[in-house]
C-alpha positions as CSV (number, residue, x, y, z in Angstrom):
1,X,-97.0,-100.5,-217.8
2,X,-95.7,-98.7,-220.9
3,X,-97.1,-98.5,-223.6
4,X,-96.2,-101.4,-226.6
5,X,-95.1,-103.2,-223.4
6,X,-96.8,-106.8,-224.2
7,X,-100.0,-105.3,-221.9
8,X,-102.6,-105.3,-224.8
9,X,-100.9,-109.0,-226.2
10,X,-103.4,-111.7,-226.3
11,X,-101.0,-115.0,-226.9
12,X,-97.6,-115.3,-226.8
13,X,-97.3,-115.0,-230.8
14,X,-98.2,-111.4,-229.7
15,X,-95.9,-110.9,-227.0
16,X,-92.9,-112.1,-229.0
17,X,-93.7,-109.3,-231.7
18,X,-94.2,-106.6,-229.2
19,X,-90.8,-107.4,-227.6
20,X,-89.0,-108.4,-231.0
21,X,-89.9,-104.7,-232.1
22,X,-88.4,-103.6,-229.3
23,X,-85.3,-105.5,-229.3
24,X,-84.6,-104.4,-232.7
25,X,-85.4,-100.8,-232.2
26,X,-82.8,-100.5,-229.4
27,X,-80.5,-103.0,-230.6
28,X,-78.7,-100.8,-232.7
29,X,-78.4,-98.3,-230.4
30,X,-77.4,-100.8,-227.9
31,X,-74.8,-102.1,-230.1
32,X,-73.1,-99.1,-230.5
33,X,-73.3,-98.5,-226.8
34,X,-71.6,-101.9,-226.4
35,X,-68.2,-101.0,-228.7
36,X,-68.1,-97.6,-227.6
37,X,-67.8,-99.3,-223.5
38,X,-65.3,-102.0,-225.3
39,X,-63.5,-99.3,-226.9
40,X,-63.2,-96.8,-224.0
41,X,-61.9,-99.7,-222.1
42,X,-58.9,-101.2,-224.3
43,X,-58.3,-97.0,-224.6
44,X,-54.7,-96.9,-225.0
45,X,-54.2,-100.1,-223.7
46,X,-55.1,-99.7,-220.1
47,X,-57.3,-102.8,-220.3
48,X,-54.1,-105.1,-220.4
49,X,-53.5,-106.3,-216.7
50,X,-56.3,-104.1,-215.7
51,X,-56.9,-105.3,-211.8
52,X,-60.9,-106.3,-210.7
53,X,-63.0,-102.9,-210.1
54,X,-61.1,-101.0,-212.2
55,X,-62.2,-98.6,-214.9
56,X,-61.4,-100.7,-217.8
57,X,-62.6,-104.0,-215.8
58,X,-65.7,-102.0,-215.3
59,X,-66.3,-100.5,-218.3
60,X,-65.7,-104.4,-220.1
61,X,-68.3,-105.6,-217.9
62,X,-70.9,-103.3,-218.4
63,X,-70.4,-104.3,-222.1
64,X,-70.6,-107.7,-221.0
65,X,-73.8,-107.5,-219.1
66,X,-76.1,-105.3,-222.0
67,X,-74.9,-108.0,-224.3
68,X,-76.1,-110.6,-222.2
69,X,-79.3,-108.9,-221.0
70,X,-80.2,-108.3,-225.6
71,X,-79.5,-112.4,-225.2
72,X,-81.3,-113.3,-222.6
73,X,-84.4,-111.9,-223.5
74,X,-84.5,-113.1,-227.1
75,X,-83.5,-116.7,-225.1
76,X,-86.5,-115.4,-222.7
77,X,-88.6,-115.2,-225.8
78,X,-87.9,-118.5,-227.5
79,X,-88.4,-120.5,-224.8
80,X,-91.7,-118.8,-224.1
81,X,-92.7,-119.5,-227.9
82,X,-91.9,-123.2,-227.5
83,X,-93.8,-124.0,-224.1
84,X,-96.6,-122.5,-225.8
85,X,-96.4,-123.6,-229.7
86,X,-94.5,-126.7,-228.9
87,X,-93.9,-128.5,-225.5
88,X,-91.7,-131.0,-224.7
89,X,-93.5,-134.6,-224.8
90,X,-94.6,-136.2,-221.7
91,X,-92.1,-139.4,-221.8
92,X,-94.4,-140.7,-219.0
93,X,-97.6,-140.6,-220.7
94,X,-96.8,-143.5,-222.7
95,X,-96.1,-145.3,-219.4
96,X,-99.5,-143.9,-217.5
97,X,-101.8,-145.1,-220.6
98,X,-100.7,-148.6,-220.5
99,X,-100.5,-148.7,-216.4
100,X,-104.4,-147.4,-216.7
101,X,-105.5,-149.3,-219.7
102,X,-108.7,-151.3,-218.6
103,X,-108.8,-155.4,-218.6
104,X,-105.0,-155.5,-218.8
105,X,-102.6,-156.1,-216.0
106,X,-99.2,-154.2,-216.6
107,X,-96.8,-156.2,-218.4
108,X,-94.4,-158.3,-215.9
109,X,-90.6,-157.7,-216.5
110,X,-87.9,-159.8,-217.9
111,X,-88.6,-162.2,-220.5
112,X,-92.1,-162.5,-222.1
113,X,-93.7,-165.7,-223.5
114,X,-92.4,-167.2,-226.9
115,X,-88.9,-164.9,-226.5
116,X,-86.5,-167.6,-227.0
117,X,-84.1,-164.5,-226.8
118,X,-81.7,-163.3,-228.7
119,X,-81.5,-164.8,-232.4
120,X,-78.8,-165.0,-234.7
């Protein structure tokens, strides 16, 4: 692997700064990548009508696809934090501690004792 690559990170805390300070030591240059593309492509007006595969369709989707690949890995990033830092709840768990509770039967549905239902 490369070196700064996320190899020598311990935790995901880690990780996230060795691939933030990579995003934003390319992202500029990236970004000026990304107009330049989106420039060359609306170059005097050719992009208008432009047909599927070519130059200007091309050149508009390579824009496209490094803006979405800066994205997806700061996406990629986040939603590595959260599984780590904080992960969703288990909605079940609630639901397997009282099926497992000892001495007590699951509760039966519908209407319990003493519900005289709905009260006004």
């Amino acid at each position: 692997m490369p070196p700064g690559s996320g190899r020598g990170a311990d935790t995901p805390a880690e990780f996230s700064t060795v691939l933030n300070t990579l995003l934003d030591a390319v992202g500029p240059f990236l970004n000026e990548v990304i107009e330049h593309l989106a420039a060359t492509a609306k170059w005097k007006g050719q992009n208008r009508g432009a047909e599927p595969e070519s130059p200007p369709w091309l050149l508009r989707g390579a824009a496209s696809r490094i803006a979405s690949a800066i994205a997806m890995a700061t996406e990629a990033d986040l939603q590595l934090l959260r599984a780590h830092y904080d992960p969703l709840p288990d909605l079940n768990s609630p639901v397997k501690q009282v099926r497992t509770a000892p001495g007590m039967p699951p509760a039966p549905p519908g209407p319990q004792p003493g519900d005289s239902g709905p009260r006004r």
